[in-house]
N, C-alpha and C positions, 0 to 999 in steps of 0.2 A: 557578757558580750564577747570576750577576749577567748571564753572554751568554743563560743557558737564556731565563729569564724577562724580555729582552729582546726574543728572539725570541718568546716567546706574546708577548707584546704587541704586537708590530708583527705577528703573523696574526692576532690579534682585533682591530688596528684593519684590516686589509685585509678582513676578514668582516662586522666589522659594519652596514656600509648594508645588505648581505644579508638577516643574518639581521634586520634592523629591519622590510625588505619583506616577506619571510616572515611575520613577526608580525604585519604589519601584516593583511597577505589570510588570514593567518587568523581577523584582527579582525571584517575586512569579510566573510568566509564567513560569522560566528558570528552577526554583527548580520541578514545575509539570511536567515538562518535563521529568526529571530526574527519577523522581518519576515513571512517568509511562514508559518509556523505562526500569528500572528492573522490572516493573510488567512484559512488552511484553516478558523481556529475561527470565525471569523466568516461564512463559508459554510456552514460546518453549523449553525445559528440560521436563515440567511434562508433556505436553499433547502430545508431540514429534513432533511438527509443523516443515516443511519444512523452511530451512537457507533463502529463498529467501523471501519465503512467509513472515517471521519474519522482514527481512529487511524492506521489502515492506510496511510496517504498523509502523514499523520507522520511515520511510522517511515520510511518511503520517501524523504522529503524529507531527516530527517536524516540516515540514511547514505547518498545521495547527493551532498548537501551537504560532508560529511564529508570525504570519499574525491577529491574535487574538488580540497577545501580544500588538501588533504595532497599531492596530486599536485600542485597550483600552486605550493604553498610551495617545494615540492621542487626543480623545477623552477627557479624565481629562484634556489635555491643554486647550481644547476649542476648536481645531477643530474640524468641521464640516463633519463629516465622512461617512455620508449615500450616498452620490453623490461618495464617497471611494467603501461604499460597493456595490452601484448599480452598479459601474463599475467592479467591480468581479466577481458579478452576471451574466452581461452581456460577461464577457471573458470569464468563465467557459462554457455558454451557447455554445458559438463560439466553443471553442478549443472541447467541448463533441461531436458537430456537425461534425467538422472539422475530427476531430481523431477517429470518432465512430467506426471503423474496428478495428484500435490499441487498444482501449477501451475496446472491444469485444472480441479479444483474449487476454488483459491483465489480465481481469475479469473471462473468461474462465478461465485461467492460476493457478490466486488464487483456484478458486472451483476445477479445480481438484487437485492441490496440499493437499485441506482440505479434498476431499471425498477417495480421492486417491482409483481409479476406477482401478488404475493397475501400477506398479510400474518398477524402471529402470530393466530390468531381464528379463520381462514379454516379450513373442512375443504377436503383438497386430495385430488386422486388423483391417481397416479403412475405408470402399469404396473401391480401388482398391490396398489400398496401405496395402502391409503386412510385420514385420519385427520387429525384436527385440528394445524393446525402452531402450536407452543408453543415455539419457539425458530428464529433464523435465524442461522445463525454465517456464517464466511467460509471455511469449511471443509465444510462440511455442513449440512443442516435436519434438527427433530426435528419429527418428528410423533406424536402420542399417540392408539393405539385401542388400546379395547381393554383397561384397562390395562398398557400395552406402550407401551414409545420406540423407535421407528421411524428410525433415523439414515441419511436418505438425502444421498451425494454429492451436492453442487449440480453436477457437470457432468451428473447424468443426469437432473436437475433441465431445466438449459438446454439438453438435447438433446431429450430427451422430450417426449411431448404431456404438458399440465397441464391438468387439469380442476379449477374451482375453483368449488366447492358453494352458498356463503354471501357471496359478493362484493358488497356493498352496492352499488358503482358497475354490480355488473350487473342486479343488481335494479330497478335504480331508470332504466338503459336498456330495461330489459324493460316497464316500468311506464308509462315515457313512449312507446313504441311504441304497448303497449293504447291509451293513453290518446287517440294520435294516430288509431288505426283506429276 
């Protein structure tokens, strides 16, 4: 009993600088984290970014962060981590395949939320479809005619032509033209 527990002792002190580095990076992952989640929230106050959008680069930050973290740590043990990352590689590849529609309107979703091309208030038309927009998610827009909710993909959003009814900054470009002729 007295050799077993001689031996873990002498592999937990040969492991321990290891695992101390590990703990450590995954100290300094947790702190950059932190670090950059006030920079994102403090972005979205100054430059007036959409709540969702802000979310969404969150979520993104922290499991990338994450996933980093875990592979560095990993890594200073001595695992062997590229057959790690080649498998990420390849699932990302998969699921970007898999999910390219959800993809394409979730990416839609972001850009217009950043160019913001017309805003909840705005009547918009779309192809066939015309009607006040009362919601903008990162998945889709809702627009109301009619009483009816009109749920259109934002990729046929960002692909399509948009006409946009009630645009204050257009009105007010039209106004100042008059005003110049």
């Amino acid at each position: 009993m007295e050799k077993i527990l001689q031996g873990l002792f002498e592999l937990l002190m040969k492991w321990a600088p290891d695992i101390g580095i590990a703990i450590g990076i995954l100290l300094a992952f947790y702190v950059l984290n932190r670090v950059i989640i006030r920079i994102i929230n403090s972005s979205q106050s100054r430059f007036d970014l959409d709540s969702s959008l802000v979310s969404l680069v969150r979520r993104a930050n922290r499991i990338t962060l994450f996933v980093l973290a875990v592979l560095t740590a990993l890594g200073t043990l001595g695992v062997n981590i590229s057959a790690m990352v080649a498998g990420l590689g390849l699932t990302g590849f998969a699921l970007g395949f898999a999910l390219k529609d959800t993809i394409s309107n979730l990416l839609s979703g972001v850009l217009i939320l950043l160019y913001r091309p017309f805003q909840i208030g705005n009547v918009i038309k779309v192809g066939s479809f015309e009607g006040e927009v009362i919601g903008i998610d990162l998945r889709y827009t809702v627009l109301s005619a009619d009483e009816k909710k009109i749920l259109i993909p934002n990729s046929k959003l960002f692909t399509d032509p948009i006409i946009v009814f009630n645009d204050d900054s257009i009105n007010e470009a039209s106004d100042n033209r008059n005003k110049e002729n």
